[in-house]
MARBA-446384 format. One record per residue (C-alpha): x, y, z; residue number from 1; residue in one letter. Coordinates in Angstrom, 3 decimals. Example, Ala and Ser with C-alpha at 12.3 -4.5 7.8 and 13.67 -1.06 7.14 Angstrom:
BEGIN
pt X->12.300 Y->-4.500 Z->7.800 resi->1 resn->a
pt X->13.670 Y->-1.060 Z->7.140 resi->2 resn->s
END
This chain:
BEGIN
pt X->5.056 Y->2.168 Z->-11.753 resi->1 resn->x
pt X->3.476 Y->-0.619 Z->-9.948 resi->2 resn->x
pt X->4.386 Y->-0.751 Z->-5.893 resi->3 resn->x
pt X->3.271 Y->-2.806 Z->-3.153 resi->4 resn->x
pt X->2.676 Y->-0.386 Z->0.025 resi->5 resn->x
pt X->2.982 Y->-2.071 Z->3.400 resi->6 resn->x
pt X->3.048 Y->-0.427 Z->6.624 resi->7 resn->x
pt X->2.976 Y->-0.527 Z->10.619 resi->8 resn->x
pt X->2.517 Y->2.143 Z->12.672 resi->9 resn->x
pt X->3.194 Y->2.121 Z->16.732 resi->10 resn->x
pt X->0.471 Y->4.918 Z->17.679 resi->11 resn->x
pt X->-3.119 Y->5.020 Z->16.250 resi->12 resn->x
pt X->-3.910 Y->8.532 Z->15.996 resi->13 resn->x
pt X->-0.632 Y->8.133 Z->13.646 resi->14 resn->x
pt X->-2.063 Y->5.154 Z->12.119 resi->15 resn->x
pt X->-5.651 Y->6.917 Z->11.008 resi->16 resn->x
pt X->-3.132 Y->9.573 Z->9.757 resi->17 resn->x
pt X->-1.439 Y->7.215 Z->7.335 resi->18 resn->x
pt X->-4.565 Y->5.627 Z->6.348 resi->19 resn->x
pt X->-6.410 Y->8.512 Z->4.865 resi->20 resn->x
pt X->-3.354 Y->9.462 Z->3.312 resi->21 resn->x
pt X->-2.587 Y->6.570 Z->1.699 resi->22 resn->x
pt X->-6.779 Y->5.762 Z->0.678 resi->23 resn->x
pt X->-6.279 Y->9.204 Z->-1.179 resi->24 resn->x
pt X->-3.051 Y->7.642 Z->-3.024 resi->25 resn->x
pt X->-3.833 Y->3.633 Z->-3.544 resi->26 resn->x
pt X->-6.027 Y->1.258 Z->-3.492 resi->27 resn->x
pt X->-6.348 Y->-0.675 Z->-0.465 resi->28 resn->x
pt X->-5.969 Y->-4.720 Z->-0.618 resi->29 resn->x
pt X->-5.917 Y->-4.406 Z->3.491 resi->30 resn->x
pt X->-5.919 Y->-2.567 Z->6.566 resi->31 resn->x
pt X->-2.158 Y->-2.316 Z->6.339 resi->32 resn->x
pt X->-1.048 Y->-2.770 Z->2.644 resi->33 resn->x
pt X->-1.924 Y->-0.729 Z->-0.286 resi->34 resn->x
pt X->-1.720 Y->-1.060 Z->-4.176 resi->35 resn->x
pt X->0.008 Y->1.871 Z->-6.004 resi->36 resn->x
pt X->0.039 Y->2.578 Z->-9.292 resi->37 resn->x
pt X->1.041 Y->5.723 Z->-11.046 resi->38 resn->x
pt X->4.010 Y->8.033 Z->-11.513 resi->39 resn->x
pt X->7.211 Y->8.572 Z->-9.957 resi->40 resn->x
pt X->6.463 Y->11.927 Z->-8.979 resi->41 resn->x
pt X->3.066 Y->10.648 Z->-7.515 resi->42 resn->x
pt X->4.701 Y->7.991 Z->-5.972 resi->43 resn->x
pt X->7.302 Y->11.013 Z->-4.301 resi->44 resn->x
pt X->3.994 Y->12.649 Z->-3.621 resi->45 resn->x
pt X->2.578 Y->9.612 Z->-1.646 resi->46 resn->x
pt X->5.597 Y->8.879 Z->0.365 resi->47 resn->x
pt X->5.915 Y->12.258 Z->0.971 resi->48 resn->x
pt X->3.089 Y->12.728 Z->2.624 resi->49 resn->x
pt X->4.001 Y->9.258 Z->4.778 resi->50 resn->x
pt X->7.017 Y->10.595 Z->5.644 resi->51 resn->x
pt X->5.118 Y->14.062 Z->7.179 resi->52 resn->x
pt X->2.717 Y->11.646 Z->9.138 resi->53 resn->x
pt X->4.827 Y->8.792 Z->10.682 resi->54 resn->x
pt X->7.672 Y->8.688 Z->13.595 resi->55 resn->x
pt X->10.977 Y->7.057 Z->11.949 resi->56 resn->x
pt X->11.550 Y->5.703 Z->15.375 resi->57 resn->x
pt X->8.756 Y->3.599 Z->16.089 resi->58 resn->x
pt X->7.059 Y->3.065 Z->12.740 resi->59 resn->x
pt X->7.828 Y->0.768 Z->9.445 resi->60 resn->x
pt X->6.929 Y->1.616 Z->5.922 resi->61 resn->x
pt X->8.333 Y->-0.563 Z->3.000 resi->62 resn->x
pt X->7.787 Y->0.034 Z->-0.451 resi->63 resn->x
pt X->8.023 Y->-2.922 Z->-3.010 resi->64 resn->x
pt X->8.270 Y->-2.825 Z->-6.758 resi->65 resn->x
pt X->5.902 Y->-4.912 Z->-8.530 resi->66 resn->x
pt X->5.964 Y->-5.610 Z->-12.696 resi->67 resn->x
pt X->2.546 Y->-5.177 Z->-14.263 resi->68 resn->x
pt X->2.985 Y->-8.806 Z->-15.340 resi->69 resn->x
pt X->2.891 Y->-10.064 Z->-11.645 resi->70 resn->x
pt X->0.403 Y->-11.570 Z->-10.563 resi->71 resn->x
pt X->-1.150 Y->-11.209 Z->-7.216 resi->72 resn->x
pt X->-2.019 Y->-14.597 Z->-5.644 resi->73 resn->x
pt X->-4.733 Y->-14.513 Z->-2.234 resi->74 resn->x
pt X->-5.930 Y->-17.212 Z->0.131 resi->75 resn->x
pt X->-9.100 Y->-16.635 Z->2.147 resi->76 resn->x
pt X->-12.136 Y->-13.867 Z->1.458 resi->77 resn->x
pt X->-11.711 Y->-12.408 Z->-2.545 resi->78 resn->x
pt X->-11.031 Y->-9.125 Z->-3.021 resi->79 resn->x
pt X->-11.992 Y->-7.294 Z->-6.495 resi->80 resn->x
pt X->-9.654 Y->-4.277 Z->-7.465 resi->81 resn->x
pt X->-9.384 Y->-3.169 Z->-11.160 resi->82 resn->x
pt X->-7.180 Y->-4.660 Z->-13.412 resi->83 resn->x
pt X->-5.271 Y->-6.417 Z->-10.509 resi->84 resn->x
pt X->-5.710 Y->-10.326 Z->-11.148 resi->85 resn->x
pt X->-6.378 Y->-11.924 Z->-8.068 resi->86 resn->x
pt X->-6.113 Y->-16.085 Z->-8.146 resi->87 resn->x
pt X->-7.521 Y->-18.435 Z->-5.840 resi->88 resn->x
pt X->-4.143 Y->-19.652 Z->-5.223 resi->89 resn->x
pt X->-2.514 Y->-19.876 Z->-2.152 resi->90 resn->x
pt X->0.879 Y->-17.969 Z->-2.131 resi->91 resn->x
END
């Protein structure tokens, strides 16, 4: 399974929180949005552990599914992340 991770959080300690988590869990394309790929059940695992660390009230996670056959597109400063293809193209 292939999932983009996106996320805003209203409080920073609550933000860190979520951060270290999710560095643990996927691989970071920014501050806010993370590259997962695994499992289901590490998937559960990761969102689990988001769950435990956010306020449903005042904070916003969203989870898309990705195919391995998408590509990711970028505009502005490269980033390089293993077998993630990462154009020049503008989305």
């Amino acid at each position: 399974m292939r999932c983009l991770i996106a996320y805003d959080i209203a409080d920073a300690r609550r933000l860190q929180r979520v951060q270290r988590h999710m560095q643990q869990h996927a691989r970071a394309l920014q501050r806010s949005v993370y590259l997962f790929e695994g499992h289901n059940a590490a998937l559960a695992r990761c969102l689990d552990g988001v769950k435990q660390r956010i306020d449903p009230a005042c904070d916003d996670v969203r989870v898309y599914a990705i195919s391995q056959s998408t590509r990711l597109l970028h505009a502005g400063k490269s980033l390089t992340v293993d077998g993630v293809w990462l154009g020049s193209d503008v989305i």
